[in-house]
N, C-alpha and C positions, 0 to 999 in steps of 0.2 A: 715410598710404600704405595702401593695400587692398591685401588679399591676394584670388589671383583663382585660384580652383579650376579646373584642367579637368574636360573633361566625365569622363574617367575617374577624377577621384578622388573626384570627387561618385558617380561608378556605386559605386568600391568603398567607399567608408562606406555607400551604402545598403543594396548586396549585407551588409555585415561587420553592419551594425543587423538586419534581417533572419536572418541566422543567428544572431546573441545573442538575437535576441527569442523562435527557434525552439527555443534550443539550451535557453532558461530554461522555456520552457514546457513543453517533454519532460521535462525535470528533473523541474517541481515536478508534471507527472503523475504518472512516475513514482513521489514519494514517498507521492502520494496514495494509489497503485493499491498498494505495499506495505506502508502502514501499515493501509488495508483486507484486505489476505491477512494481517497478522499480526494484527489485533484476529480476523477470522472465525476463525482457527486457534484462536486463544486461548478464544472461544465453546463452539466444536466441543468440544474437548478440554475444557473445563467439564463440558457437556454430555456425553462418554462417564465421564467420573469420577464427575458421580450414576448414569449407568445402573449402572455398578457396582457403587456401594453400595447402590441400588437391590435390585439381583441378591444382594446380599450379605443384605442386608436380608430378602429373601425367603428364603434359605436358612436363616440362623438361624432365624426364624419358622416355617417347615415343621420343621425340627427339633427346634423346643420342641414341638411339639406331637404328634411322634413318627412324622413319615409320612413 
């Protein structure tokens, strides 16, 4: 025995694969686009904790030497 689709439920599996195919792709942008804002954060903020010791750095040193 065959089973025989109409033409609407062939529409809706293609409409439903189309939105899973759209719904998985915005996903795994998304995870892409916040796992990149969270390493760049993580950088940055590397990045201002030397300027500080940096900064830190130079004060002590301006002060050993008495200016």
């Amino acid at each position: 025995m065959r089973d025989h689709l109409s033409k609407g439920e062939i529409r809706k599996d293609a409409v439903q694969d189309a939105v899973q195919a759209a719904a998985s792709t915005v996903g795994a942008v998304t995870g892409i686009v916040a796992a990149a804002v969270h390493e760049v954060a993580g950088v940055l903020g590397g990045f201002a904790t030397e300027i500080f010791e940096i900064r830190d750095s130079v004060r002590r040193a301006s002060g050993d030497r008495g200016e």
